[in-house]
C-alpha positions in Angstrom: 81.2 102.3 98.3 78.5 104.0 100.6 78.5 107.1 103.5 77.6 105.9 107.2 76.6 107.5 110.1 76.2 107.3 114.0 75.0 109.2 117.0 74.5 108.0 120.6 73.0 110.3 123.1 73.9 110.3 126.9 70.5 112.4 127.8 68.1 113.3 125.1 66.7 111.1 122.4 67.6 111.7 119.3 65.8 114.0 116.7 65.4 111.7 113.3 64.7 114.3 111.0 67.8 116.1 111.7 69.9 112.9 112.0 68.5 112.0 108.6 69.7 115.7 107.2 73.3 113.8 108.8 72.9 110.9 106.8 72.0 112.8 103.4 75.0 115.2 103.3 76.5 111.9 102.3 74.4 111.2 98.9 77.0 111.8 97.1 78.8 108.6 98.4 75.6 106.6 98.2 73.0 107.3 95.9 71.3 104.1 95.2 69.5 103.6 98.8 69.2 105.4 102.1 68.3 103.7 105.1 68.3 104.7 108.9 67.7 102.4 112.2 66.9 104.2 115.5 67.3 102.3 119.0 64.4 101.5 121.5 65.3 104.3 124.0 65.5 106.7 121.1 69.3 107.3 121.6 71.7 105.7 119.3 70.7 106.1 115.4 72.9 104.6 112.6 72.3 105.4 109.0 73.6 104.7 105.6 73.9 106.0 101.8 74.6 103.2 99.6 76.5 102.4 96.4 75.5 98.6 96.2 78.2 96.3 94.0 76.9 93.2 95.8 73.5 91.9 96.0 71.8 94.4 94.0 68.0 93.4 95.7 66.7 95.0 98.5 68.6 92.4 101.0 71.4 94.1 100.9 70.0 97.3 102.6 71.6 99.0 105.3 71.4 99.5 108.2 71.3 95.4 108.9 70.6 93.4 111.8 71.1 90.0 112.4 68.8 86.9 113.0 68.5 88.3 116.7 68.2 91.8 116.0 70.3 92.9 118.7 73.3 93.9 116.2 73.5 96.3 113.9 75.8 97.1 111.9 76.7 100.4 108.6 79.4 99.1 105.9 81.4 101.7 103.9 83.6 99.7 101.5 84.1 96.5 100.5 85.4 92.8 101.8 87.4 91.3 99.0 87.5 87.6 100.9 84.1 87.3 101.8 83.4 84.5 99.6 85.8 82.5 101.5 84.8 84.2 105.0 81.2 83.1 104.5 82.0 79.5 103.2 84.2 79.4 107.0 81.0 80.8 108.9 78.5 78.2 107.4 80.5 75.6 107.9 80.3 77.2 111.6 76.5 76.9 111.4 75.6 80.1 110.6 72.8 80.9 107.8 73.0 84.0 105.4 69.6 85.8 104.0 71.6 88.1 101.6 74.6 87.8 99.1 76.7 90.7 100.9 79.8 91.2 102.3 78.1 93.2 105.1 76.3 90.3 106.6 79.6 88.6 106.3 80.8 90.8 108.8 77.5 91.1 110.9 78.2 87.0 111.1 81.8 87.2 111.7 81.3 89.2 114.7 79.1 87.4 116.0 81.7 84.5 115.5 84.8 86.1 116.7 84.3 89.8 118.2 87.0 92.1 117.8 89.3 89.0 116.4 87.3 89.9 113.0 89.7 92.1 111.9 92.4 89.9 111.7 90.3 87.7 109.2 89.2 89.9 106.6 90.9 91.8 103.6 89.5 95.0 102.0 88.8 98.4 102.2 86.4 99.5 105.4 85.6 101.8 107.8 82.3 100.1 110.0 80.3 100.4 113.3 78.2 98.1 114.9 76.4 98.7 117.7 75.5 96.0 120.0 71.6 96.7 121.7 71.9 94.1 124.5 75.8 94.9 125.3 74.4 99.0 124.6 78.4 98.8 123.1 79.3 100.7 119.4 82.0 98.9 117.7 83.9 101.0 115.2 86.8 100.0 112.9 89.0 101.0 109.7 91.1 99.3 107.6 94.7 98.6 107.9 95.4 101.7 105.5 93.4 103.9 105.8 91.4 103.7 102.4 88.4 104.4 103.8 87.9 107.5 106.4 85.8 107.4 109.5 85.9 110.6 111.8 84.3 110.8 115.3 84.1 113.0 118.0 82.2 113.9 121.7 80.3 117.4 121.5 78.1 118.5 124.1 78.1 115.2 125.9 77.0 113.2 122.6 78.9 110.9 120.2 78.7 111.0 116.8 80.9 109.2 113.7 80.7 109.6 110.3 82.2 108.7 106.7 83.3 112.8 106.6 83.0 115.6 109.1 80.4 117.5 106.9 77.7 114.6 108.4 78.5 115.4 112.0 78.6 119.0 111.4 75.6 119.1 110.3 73.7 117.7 113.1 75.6 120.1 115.5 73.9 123.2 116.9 76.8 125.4 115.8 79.9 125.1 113.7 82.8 123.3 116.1 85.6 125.5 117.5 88.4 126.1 115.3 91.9 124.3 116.7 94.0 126.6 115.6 97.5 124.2 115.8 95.7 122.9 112.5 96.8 125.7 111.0 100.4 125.4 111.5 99.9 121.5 110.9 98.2 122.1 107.7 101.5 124.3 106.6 103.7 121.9 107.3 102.2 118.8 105.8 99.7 119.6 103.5 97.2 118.1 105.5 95.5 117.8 109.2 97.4 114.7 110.6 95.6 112.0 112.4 93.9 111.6 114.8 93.2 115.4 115.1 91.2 117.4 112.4 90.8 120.6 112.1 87.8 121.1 114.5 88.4 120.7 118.7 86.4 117.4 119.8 86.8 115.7 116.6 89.3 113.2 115.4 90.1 110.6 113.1 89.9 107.3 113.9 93.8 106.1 112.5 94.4 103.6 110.0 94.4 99.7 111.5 92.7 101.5 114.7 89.2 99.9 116.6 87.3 101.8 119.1 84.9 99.8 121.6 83.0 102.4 123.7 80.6 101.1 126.1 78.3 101.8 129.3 81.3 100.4 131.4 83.2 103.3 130.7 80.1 105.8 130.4 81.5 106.8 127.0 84.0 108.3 128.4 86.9 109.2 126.0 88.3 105.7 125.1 91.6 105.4 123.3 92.0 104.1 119.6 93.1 99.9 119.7 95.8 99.0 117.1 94.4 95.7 115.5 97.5 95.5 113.0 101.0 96.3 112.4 103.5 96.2 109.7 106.4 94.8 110.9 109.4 94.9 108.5 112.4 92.0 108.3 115.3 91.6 106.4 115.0 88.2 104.6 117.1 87.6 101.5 115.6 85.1 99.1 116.7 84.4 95.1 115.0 87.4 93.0 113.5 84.3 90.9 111.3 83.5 94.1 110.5 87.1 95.0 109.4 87.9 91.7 106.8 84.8 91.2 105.5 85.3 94.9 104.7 88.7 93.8 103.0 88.0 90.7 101.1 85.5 92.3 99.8 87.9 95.4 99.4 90.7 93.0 97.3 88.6 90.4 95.4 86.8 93.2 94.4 90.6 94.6 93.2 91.6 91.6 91.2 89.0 90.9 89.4 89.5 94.5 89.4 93.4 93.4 87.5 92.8 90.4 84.3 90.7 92.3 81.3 92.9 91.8 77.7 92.3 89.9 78.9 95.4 88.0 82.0 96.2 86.0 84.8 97.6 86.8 87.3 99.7 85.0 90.5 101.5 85.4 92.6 104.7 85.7 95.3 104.4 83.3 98.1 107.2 83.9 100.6 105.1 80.8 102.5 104.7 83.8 104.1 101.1 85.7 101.3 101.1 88.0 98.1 101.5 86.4 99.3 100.0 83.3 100.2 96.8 85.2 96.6 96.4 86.8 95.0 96.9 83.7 97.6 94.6 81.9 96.5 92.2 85.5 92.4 92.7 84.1 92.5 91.9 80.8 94.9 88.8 81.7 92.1 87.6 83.7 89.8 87.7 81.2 88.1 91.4 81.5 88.1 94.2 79.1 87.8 97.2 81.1 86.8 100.9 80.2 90.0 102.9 81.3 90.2 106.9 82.0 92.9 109.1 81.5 93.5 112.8 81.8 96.2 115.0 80.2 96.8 118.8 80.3 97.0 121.3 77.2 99.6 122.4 75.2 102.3 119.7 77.6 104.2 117.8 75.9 104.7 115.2 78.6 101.0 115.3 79.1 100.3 111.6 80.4 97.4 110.8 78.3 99.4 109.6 75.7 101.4 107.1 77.3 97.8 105.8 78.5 96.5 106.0 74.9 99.8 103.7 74.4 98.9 100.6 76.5 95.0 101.4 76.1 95.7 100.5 72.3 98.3 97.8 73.3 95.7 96.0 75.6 93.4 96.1 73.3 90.9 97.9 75.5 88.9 100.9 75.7 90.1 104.6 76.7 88.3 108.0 77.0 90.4 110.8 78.0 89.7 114.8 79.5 92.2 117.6 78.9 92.3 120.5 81.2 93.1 123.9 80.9 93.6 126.7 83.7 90.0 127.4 83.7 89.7 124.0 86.3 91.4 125.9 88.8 88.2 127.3 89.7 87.4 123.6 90.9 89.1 124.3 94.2 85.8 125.9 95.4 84.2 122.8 95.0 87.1 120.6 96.5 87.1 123.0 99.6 83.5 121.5 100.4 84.5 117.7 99.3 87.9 117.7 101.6 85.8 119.3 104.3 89.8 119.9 106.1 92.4 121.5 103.7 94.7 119.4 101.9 97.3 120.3 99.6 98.1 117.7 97.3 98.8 119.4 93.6 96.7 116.6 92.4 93.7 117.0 94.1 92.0 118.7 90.7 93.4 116.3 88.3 92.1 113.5 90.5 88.8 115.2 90.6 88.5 115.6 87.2 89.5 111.9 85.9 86.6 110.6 88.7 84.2 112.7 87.1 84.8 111.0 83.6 84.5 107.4 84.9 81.8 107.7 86.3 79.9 108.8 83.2 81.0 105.1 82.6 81.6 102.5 85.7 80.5 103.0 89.1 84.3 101.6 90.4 87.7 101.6 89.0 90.8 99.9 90.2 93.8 102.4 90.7 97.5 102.0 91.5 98.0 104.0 94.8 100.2 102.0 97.1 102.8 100.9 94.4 105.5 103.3 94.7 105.1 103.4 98.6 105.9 98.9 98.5 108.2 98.5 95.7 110.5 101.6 95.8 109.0 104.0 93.2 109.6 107.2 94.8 112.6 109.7 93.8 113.3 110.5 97.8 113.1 106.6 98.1 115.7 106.2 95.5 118.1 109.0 97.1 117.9 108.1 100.4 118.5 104.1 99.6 122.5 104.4 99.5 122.4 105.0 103.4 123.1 102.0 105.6 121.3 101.2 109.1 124.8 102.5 110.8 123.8 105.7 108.7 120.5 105.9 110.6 121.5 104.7 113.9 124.1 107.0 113.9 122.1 110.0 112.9 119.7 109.2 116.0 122.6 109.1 118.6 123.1 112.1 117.5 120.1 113.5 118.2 119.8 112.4 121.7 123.2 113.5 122.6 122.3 117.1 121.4 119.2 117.2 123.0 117.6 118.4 119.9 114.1 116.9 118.4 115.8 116.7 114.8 117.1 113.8 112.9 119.1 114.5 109.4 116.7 111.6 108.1 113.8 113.1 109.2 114.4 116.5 107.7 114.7 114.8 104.7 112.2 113.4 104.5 110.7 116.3 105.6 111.9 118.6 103.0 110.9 115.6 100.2 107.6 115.7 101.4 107.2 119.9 101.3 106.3 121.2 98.0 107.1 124.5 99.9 107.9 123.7 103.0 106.7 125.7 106.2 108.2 124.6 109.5 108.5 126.0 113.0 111.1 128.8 111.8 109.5 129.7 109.1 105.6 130.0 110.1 105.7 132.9 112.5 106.9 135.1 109.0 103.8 134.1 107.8 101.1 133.6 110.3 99.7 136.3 112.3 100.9 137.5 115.5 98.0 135.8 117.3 98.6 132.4 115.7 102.4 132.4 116.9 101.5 130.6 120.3 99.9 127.9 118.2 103.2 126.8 116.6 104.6 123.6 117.6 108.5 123.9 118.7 109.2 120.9 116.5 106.9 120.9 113.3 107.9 117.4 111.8 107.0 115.9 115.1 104.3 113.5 113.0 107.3 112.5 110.7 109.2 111.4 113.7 106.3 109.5 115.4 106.5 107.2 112.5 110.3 107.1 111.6 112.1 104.0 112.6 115.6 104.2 113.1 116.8 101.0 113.3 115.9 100.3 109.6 117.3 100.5 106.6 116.4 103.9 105.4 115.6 103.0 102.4 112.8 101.0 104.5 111.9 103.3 107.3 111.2 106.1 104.3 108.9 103.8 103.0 107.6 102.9 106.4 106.9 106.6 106.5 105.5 106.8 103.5 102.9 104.3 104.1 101.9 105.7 107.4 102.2 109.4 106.5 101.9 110.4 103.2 99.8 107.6 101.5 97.5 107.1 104.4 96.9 110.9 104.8 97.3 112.5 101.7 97.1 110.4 99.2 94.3 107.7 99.8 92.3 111.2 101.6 92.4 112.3 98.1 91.3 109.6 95.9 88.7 108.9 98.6 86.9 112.5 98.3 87.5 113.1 94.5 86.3 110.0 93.6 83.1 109.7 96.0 82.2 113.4 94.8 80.8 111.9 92.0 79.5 108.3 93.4 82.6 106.6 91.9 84.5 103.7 94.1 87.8 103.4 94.0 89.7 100.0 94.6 93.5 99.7 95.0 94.7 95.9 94.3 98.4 97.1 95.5 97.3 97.8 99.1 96.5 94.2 99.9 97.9 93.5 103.1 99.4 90.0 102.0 101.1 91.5 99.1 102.4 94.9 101.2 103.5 92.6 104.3 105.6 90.0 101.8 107.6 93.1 100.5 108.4 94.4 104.0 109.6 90.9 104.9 112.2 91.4 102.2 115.7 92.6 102.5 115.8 96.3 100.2 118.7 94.4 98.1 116.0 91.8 96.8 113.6 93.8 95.7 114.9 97.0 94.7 117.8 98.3 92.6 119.0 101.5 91.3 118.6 102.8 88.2 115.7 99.9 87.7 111.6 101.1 88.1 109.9 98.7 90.5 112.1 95.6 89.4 110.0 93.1 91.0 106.4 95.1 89.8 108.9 95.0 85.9 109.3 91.9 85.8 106.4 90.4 85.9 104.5 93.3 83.3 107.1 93.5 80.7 106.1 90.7 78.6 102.5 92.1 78.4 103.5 96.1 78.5 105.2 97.9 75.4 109.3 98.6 76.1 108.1 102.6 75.5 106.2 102.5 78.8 108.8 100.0 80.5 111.4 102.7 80.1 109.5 106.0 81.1 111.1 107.7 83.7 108.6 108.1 87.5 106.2 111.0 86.5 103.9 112.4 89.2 99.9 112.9 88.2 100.0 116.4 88.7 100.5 118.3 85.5 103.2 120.9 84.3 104.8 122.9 86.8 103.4 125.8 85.1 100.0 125.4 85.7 100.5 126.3 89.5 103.0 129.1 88.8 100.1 131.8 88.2 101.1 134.4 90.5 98.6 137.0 89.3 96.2 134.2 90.1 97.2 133.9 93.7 97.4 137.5 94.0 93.6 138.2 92.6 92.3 136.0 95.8 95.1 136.2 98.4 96.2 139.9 98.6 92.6 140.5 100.2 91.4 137.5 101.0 89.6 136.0 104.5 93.0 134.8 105.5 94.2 138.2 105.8 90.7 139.8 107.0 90.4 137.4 109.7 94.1 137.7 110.8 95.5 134.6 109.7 98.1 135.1 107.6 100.4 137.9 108.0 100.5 140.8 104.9 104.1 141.2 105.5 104.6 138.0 105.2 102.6 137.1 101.7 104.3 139.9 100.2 107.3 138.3 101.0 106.6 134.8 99.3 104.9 137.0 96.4 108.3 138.6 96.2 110.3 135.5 96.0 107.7 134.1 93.7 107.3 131.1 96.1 104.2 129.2 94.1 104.7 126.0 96.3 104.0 127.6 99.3 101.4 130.1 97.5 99.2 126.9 96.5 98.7 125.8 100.0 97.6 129.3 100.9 95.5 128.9 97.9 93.7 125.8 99.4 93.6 127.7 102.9 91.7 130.1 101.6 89.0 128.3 99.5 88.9 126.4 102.4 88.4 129.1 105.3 86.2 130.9 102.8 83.7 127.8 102.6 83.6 126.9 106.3 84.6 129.6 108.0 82.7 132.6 106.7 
């Protein structure tokens, strides 16, 4: 995995020295090689950190051109099928210098423009700019596994693998948008494409941008390359369940290729287990990493010790202890936006023990979000489509913005929730303009109401919560500490073959994940096969500190600077509201590293 970069001037050329100080805020996502390329004119510049897994030599240094040298082109992230995509090009008559999957892309571009991204699976957020079309082509990947933000300030375009790299080259700090706030409140996160700074965005999952002197690099819109379009289809179970395995083994495999080894969370629950159960069936033995939490008697690393031993493969494990709260001062400057997740240390500290170890490890995000893993999934799957459609007529009879499925989901998704009734109790007066009339209004973007719920939740889920909380947070604990991680569930073939399925084929109450179960529980032990879905977050108990929030909320920068209200944090003090206090928590860390 690597850190890229881009600027392109409208007036002035560009200074390198500063764009290089761009490019190095992003070490920590690349340390093996820096490289920068600088146009003619002196006003585009693209540069790179690298974390090489392919073609170790100096070929595979970035930024790369082409034969021609009018393309060039910054990779971060990988292209599982590239072995197959190259094979497909030099049968096309094109020649390769390097053994990368980045000059499989600089080829397949060449080959088939923007119709690349229909070709390739993997992980990727790219640019390539084009010096004889003077055009920048930027893309990400259909989840949103890898981040790319960009943004117009002062006249001047700039993208980058995390805002901190286009800060940095900025005269002065962007102007806070304050409906982040409220945003932030309500979904534990900054929700695309906006961030948390005016004139920058993020450039949404399965989203191109083409920006050329045509339109004088003038504000173009984001181009959908991809959607997941769900069906209904019922097939025998027996069928599902061997398609399945045969996707999920085949993704694995193409997970696993890399000149350097590759190992693998293991929570002891279905989803890691099953990838590492997928590894050492195709012949690997990988290093696996687990984390647990003292004095918890449910503490996960045990379960992982469980199929570690089982597997017959090798486990290290880290314990922590309240004193890794302090970690959020470090997270604030990772995240670079606020998020919220209860994970987000956890997650932290299991990256930085594999990478003591590997430089990549395959994890199981995307697995409840596909099969049906989730407890809201579960509770919301004994609705019928009527149910939904229904609930929607409602709504636009009554004129309101509310659906009763989208305030469930809603209210699954909280951890404390904050909406538009609630917020002006605790914001400050002069934030109360900045508070959307509907606050689930990103919710609602996404639901679909003529699905079965059990399907749009999921839907959601994949759109909202995994793509912005969830892979955000794997991608920025784990590149903190120059560690790649992979996720064999979010294949695209294996994700769109489950939304093509009718709910009634592959899930069923009161059984985990049948069709991930059935084909693991001939290699897993019946112990893990029968635990009950347990989040990676810890005890309860760890975020219930209250004299913790107290010692650096009561008089904190959020009250200083009039964000929050005193009235109102007394109030959630006084209910003893922890779920709400732990966002205000991250807030803080947050406003006190970039704000102050």
């Amino acid at each position: 995995m690597c850190g890229i970069v881009g600027q392109a001037n409208t007036r002035a050329p560009i200074h390198l020295a500063t764009f290089e100080g761009m490019r190095d805020t992003l070490a920590h996502r690349g340390p093996d090689d820096a490289g920068s390329w600088l146009s003619e004119d002196g006003r585009v510049a693209l540069g790179h950190r690298r974390l090489s897994f392919l073609d170790l030599t100096p070929a595979g240094h970035q930024p790369m051109c082409n034969e021609r040298g009018n393309l060039w082109l910054v990779l971060n992230g990988e292209i599982y099928n590239y072995l197959e995509l190259r094979a497909e090009l030099e049968a096309r008559g094109h020649r390769f210098k390097s053994q990368t999957d980045t000059e499989v892309l600089l080829h397949g571009y060449e080959e088939w423009g923007v119709r690349l991204l229909e070709k390739i699976k993997g992980m990727f957020a790219f640019g390539i700019w084009d010096e004889e079309k003077h055009e920048l082509f930027l893309a990400r990947d259909r989840f949103g596994i890898k981040p790319l933000y960009y943004g117009w300030i002062d006249g001047n375009f700039y993208f980058a693998s995390e805002l901190k790299a286009i800060i940095k080259g900025l005269p002065g700090r962007p102007a806070l948008r304050l409906g982040a706030i409220s945003e932030y409140l309500t979904y534990r996160y900054v929700p695309s494409p906006h961030t948390i700074w005016e004139g920058l965005y993020k450039l949404p999952p399965a989203h191109y941008l083409l920006l050329s002197p045509k339109e004088a690099w003038n504000y173009p819109k984001p181009q959908a390359y991809w959607s997941l379009e769900p069906a209904n289809r019922k097939i025998r179970p027996e069928e599902a369940i061997e398609r399945v395995g045969h996707i999920l083994r085949r993704s694995v495999q193409e997970h696993l290729r890399s000149e350097v080894p590759i190992g693998n969370f293991l929570s002891g629950g279905y989803d890691s287990s099953a990838l590492a159960a997928f590894s050492t069936m195709l012949g690997k033995q990988p290093e696996t990493f687990s984390i647990g939490f003292e004095g918890w008697a449910q503490s996960e690393h045990r379960y992982a010790e469980t199929v570690a031993k089982h597997l017959g493969v090798p486990i290290h494990t880290t314990i922590v202890g309240a004193e890794q709260l302090e970690v959020l001062d470090t997270l604030a400057y990772h995240y670079d936006e606020p998020i919220a997740d209860i994970s987000i240390i956890p997650t932290y500290m299991v990256s930085q023990l594999a990478s003591r170890y590997n430089k990549a490890v395959l994890s199981g995000e995307g697995a409840d979000e596909i099969f049906g893993g989730y407890t809201w999934q579960k509770e919301i799957a004994r609705f019928r489509p009527w149910q939904a459609w229904a609930a929607s007529a409602l709504q636009r009879l009554s004129g309101s913005p509310k659906n009763h499925f989208v305030e469930r989901y809603a209210e699954a998704m909280a951890m404390g929730r904050f909406h538009s009734g609630n917020l002006p109790g605790i914001l400050h007066p002069r934030l109360h303009g900045s508070i959307p009339p509907f606050s689930e209004w990103f919710y609602a973007s996404h639901y679909r109401p003529g699905e079965w719920p059990l399907k749009a939740f999921q839907y959601l889920d994949i759109k909202t919560f995994m793509a912005e909380l969830v892979l955000t947070k794997i991608d920025r604990a784990s590149m903190a500490h120059s560690l790649e991680v992979r996720v064999p569930f979010l294949g695209h073939e294996l994700v769109e073959y489950l939304f093509q399925l009718h709910p009634s084929v592959y899930f069923r109450q009161g059984e985990t994940k049948f069709l991930l179960r059935e084909n693991i529980r001939r290699h897993l032990p019946e112990a893990i096969l029968g635990r009950p879905k347990q989040g990676f977050v810890g005890p309860d108990s760890y975020y219930m500190g209250l004299a913790w929030y107290h010692q650096h909320l009561h008089k904190g920068c959020l009250i200083q600077d009039e964000i929050l209200s005193g009235k109102g944090l007394e109030e959630l003090f006084r209910q003893k509201s922890h779920w709400q206090l732990w966002k205000l928590i991250v807030l803080e860390k947050w406003w006190k590293r970039w704000m102050r």
